[in-house]
C-alpha positions as protocol buffer text, in pm:
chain_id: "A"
residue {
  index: 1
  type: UNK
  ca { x: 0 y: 0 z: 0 }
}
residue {
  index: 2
  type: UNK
  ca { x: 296 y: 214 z: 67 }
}
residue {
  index: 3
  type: UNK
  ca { x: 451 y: 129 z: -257 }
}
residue {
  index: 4
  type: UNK
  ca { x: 110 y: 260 z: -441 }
}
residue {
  index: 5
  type: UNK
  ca { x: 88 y: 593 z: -224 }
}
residue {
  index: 6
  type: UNK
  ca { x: 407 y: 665 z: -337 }
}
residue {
  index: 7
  type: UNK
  ca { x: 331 y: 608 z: -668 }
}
residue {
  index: 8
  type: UNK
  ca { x: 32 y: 787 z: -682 }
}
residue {
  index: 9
  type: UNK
  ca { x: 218 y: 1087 z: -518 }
}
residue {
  index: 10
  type: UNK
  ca { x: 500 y: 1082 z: -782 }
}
residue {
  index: 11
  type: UNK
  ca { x: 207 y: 1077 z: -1080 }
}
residue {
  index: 12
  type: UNK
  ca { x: 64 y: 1379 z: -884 }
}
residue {
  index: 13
  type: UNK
  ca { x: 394 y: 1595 z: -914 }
}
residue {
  index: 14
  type: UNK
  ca { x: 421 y: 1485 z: -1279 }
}
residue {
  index: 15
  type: UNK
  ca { x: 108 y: 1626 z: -1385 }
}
residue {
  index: 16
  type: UNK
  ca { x: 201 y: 1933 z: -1160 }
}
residue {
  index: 17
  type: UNK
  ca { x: 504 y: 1971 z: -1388 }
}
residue {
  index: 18
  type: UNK
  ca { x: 365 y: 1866 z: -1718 }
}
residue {
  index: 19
  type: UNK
  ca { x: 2 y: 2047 z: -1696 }
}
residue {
  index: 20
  type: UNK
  ca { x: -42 y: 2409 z: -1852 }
}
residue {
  index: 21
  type: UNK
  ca { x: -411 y: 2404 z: -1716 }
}
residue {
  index: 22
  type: UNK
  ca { x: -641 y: 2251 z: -1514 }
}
residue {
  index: 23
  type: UNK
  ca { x: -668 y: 1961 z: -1773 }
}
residue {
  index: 24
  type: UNK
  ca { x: -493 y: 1628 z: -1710 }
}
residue {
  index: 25
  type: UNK
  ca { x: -389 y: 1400 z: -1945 }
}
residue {
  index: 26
  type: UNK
  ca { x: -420 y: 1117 z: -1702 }
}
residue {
  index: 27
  type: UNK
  ca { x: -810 y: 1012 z: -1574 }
}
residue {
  index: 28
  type: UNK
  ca { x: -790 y: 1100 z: -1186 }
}
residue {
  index: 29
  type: UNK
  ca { x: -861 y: 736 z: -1087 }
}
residue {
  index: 30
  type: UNK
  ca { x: -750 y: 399 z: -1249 }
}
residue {
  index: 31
  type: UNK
  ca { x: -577 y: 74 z: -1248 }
}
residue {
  index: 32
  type: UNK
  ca { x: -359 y: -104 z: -1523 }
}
residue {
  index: 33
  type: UNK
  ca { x: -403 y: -426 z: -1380 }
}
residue {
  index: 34
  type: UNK
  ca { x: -4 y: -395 z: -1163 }
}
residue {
  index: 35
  type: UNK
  ca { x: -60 y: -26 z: -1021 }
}
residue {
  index: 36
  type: UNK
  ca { x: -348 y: 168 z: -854 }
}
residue {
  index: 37
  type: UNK
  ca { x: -410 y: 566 z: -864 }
}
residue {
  index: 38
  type: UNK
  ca { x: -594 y: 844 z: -784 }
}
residue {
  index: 39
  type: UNK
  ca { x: -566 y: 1217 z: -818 }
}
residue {
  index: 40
  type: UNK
  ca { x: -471 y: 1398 z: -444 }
}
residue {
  index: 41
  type: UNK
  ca { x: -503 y: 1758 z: -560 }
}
residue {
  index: 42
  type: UNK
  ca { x: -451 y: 1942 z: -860 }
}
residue {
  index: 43
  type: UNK
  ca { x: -414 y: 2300 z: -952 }
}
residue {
  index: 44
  type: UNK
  ca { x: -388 y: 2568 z: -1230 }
}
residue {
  index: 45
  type: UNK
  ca { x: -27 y: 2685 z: -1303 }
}
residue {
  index: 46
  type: UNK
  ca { x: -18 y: 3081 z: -1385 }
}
residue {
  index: 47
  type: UNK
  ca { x: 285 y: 2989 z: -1668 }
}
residue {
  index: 48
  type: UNK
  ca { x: 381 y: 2661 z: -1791 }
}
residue {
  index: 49
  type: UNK
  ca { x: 632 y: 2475 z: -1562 }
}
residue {
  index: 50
  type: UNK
  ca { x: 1010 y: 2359 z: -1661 }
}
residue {
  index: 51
  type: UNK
  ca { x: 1052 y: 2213 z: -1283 }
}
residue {
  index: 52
  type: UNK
  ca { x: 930 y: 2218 z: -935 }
}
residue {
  index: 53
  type: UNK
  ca { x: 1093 y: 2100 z: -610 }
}
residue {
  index: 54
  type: UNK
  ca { x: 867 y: 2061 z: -320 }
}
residue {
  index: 55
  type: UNK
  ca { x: 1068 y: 2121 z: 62 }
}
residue {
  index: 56
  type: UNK
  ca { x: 1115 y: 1788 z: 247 }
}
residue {
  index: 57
  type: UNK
  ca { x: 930 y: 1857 z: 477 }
}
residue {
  index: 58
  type: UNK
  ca { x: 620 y: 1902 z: 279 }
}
residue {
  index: 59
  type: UNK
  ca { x: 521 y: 2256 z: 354 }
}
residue {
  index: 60
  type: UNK
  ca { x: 649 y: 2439 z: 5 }
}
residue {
  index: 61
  type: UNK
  ca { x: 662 y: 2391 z: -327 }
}
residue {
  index: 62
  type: UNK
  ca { x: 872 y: 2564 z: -579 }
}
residue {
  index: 63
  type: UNK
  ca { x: 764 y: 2562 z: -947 }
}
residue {
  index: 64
  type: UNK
  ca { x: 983 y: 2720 z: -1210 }
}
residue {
  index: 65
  type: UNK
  ca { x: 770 y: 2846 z: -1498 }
}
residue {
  index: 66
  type: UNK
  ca { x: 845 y: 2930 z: -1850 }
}
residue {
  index: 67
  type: UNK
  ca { x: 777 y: 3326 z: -1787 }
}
residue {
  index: 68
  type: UNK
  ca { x: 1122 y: 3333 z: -1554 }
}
residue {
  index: 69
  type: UNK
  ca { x: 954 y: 3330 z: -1200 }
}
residue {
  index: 70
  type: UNK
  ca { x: 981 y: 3105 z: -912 }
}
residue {
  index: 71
  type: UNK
  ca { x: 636 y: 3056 z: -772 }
}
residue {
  index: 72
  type: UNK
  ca { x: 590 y: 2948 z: -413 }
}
residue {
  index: 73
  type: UNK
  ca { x: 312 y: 2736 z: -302 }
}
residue {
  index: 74
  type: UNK
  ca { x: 223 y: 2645 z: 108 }
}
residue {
  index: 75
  type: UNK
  ca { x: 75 y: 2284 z: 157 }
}
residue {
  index: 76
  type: UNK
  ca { x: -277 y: 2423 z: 42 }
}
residue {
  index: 77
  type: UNK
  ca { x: -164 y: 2494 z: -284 }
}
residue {
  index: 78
  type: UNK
  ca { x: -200 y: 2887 z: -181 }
}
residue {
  index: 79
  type: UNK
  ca { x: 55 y: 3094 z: -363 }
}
residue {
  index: 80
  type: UNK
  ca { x: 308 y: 3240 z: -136 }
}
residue {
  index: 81
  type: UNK
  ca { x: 515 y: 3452 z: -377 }
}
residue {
  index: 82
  type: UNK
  ca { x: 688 y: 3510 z: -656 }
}
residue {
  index: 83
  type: UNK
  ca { x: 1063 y: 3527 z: -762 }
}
residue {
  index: 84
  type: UNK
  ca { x: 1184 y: 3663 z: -1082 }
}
residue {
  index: 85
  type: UNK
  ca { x: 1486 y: 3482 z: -1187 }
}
residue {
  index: 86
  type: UNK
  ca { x: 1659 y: 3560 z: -1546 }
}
residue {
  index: 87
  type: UNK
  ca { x: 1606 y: 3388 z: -1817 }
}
residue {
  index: 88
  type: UNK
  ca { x: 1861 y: 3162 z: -1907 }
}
residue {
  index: 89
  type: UNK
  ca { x: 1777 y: 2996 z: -1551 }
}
residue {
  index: 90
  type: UNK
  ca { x: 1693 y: 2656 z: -1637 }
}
residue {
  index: 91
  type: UNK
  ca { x: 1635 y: 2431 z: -1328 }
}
residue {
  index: 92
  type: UNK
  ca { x: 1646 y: 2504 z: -936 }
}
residue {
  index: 93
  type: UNK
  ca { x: 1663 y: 2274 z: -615 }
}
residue {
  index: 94
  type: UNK
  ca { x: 1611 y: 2353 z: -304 }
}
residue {
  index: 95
  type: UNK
  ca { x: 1760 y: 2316 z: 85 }
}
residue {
  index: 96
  type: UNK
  ca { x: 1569 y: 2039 z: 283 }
}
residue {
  index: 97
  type: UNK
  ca { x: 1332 y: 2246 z: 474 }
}
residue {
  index: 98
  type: UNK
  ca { x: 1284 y: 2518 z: 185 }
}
residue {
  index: 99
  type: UNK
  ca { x: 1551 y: 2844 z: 295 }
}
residue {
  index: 100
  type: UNK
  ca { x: 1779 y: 2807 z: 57 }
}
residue {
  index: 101
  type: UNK
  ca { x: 1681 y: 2853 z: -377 }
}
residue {
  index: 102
  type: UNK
  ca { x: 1979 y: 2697 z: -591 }
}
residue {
  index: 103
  type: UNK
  ca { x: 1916 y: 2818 z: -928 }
}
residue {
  index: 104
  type: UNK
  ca { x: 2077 y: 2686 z: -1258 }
}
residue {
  index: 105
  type: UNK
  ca { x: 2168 y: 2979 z: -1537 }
}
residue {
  index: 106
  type: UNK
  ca { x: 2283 y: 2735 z: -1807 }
}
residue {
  index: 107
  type: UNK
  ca { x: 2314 y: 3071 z: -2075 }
}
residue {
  index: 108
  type: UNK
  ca { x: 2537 y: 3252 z: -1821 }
}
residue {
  index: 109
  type: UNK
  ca { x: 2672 y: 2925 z: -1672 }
}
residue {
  index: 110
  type: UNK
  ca { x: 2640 y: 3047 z: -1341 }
}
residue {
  index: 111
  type: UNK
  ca { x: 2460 y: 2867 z: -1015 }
}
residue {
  index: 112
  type: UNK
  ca { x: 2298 y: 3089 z: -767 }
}
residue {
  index: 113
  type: UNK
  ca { x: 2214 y: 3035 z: -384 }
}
residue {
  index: 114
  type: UNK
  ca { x: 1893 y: 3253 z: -273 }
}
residue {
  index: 115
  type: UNK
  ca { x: 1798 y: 3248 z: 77 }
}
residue {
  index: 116
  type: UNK
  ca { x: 1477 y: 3281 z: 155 }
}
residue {
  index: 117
  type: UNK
  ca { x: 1271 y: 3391 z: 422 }
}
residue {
  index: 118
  type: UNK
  ca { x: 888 y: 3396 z: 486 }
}
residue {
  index: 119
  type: UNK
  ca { x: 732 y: 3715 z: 588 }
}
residue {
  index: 120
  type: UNK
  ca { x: 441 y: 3596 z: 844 }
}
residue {
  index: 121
  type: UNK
  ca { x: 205 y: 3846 z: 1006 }
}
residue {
  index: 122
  type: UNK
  ca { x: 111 y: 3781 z: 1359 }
}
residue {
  index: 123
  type: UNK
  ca { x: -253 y: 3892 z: 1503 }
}
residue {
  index: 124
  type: UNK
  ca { x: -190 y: 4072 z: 1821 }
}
residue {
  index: 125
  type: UNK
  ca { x: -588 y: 4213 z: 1874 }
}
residue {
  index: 126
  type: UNK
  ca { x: -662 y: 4207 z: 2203 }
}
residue {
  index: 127
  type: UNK
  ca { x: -354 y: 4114 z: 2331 }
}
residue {
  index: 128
  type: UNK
  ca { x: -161 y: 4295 z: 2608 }
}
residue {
  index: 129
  type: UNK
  ca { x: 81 y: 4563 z: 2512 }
}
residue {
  index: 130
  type: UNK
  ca { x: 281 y: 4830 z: 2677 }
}
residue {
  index: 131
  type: UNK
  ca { x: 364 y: 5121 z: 2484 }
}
residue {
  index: 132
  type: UNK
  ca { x: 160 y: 5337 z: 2201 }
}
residue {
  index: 133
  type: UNK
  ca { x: -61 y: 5182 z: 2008 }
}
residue {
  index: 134
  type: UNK
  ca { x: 71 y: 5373 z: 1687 }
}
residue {
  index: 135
  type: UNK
  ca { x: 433 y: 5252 z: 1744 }
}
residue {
  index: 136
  type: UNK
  ca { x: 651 y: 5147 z: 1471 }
}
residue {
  index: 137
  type: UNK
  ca { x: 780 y: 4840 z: 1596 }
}
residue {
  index: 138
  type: UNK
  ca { x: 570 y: 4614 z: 1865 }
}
residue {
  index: 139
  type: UNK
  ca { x: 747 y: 4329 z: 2003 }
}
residue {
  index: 140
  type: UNK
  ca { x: 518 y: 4061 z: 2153 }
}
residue {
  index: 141
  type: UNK
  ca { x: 633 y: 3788 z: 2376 }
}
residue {
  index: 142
  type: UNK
  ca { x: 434 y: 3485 z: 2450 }
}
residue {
  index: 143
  type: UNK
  ca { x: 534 y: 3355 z: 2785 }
}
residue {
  index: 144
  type: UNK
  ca { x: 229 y: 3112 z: 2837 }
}
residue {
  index: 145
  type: UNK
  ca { x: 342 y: 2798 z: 2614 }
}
residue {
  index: 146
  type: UNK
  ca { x: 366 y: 2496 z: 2779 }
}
C-alpha cells in the first residue's frame, strides 16, 4: 500500500510539472491491472512549468515556470510569492526544509544560492501591550506555552 501511495504521489507531481491548465492527461482514478491511482489535488499553473521542487518537509513547493519566475506554493496549494529569476535559468533545487533557492543559469553558466525567508504576520488584537498603540515596531512575547 505504501509502494502505491508513493506512486500515486509521484504521478501527482508529474502532472504538476507537465500540466499548462487545469486539464490532465491522465483520468484521476484507475488501475492497469499492476498499479493503482488516484488524483490527491490538482491545480492551475499561472505559466507553464520547466521544474518544481517541493521542501522535504512538505510545507512548500517551488515551481519554475516558463515566464522566468519562481512561484511558491504552502501545503494548500495557496501561492506564497513570486521570484523573478533571469532567463537563461533553467532548473532550481532547493535546501531540505525550503531556505535556501539553488538556481541553474545554463546561458550565463552560473549557479545561484537565494535564501529565503517567509514574511508571516502575527494577530496581536486584544492582546496585552505596553507602549503606544501607533508605534513602529511592537514586540510581543508569548510567555504562556507549555
Amino acid at each position: 500500500m505504501r509502494y502505491i501511495r508513493n506512486v500515486a504521489l509521484g504521478a501527482v507531481g508529474i502532472m504538476l510539472l507537465t500540466a499548462a491548465s487545469a486539464i490532465a492527461s491522465a483520468p484521476p482514478n484507475g488501475s492497469d491491472g499492476s498499479l493503482e491511482w488516484r488524483t490527491v489535488t490538482s491545480m492551475e499553473l499561472p505559466a507553464k512549468a520547466l521544474n518544481f521542487k517541493r521542501s522535504l518537509d512538505g510545507k512548500y513547493l517551488f515551481v519554475l515556470t516558463e515566464d522566468q519566475r519562481v512561484l511558491v506554493y504552502d501545503q494548500r496549494n495557496n501561492l506564497q510569492g513570486s521570484i523573478p529569476v533571469d532567463p537563461g535559468v533553467t532548473d532550481l533545487d532547493i535546501a531540505p526544509q525550503g531556505q535556501l533557492l539553488y538556481l541553474i543559469d545554463t546561458e550565463k553558466q552560473v549557479t545561484t544560492t537565494m535564501a529565503i525567508d517567509f514574511i508571516v504576520d502575527i494577530d496581536i488584537t486584544n492582546s496585552a501591550f505596553k507602549g503606544e498603540i501607533d508605534a513602529p515596531v511592537t514586540i510581543v512575547v508569548f510567555s504562556d506555552f507549555q
